[in-house]
C-alpha positions in Angstrom: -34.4 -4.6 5.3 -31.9 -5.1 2.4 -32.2 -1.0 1.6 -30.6 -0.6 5.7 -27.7 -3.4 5.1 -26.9 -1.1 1.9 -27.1 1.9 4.0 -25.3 0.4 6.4 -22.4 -1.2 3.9 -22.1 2.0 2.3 -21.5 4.1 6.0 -18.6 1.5 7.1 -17.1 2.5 3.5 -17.6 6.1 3.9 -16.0 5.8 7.3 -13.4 4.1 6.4 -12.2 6.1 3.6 -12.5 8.7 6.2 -10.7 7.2 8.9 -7.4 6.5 6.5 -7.7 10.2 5.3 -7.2 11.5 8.4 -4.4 8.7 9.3 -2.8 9.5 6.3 -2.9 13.8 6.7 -1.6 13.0 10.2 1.6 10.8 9.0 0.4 8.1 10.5 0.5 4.2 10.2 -2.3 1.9 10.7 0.1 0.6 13.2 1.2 3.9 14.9 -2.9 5.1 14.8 -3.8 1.4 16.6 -1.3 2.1 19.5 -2.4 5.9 20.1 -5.8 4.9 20.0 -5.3 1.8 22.2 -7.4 -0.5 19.4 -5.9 -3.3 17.7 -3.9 -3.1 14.2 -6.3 -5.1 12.4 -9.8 -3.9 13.8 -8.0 -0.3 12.6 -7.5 -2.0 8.8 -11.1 -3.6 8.9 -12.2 0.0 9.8 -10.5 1.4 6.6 -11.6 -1.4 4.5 -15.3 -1.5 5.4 -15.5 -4.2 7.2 -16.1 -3.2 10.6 -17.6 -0.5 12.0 -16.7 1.5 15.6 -18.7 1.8 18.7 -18.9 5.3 20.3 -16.0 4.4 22.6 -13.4 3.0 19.6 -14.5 6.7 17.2 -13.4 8.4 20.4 -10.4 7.2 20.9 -9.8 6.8 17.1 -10.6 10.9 17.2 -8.5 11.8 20.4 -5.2 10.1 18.6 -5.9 12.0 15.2 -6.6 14.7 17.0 -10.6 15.9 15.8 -13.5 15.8 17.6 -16.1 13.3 16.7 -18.6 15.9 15.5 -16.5 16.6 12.9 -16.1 13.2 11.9 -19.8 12.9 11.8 -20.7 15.7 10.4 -18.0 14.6 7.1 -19.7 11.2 6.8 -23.2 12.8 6.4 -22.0 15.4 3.8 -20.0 12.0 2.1 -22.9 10.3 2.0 -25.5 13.2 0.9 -26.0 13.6 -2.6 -25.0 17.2 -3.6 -28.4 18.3 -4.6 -29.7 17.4 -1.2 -27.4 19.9 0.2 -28.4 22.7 -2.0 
């Protein structure tokens, strides 16, 4: 059980160094990103800092105001948090 909350911990982290990647490349505020994406400012910072994680409905909107699909999104988190031998 303790081995999935670490998983877990550590996916929220990968996301949300993700998620202020893409905010950042875009020129966007957490602010500006929160009101394109309908969410609230603060669930949008407690993304970036770990703290929350989104359901399917909040990483689609969060993707259709940065302006990626969600595959993509997906797909970079499992390559973040695959260790480089594993990809071969």
């Amino acid at each position: 059980m303790l081995r999935l909350m670490d998983e877990g911990k550590s996916l929220r982290e990968a996301f949300g160094r993700l998620l202020r990647e893409l905010r950042e490349a875009r020129g966007l505020s957490q602010s500006e990103l929160a009101l394109e994406s309908d969410l609230d400012q603060t669930f949008v910072s407690l993304l970036e800092r770990g703290r929350r994680q989104p359901s399917l409905l909040s990483l689609f909107a969060l993707c259709e105001a940065l302006d990626i699909e969600p595959y993509v999104v997906v797909r970079r988190l499992q390559l973040a948090l695959t260790p480089a031998a594993q990809r071969g």
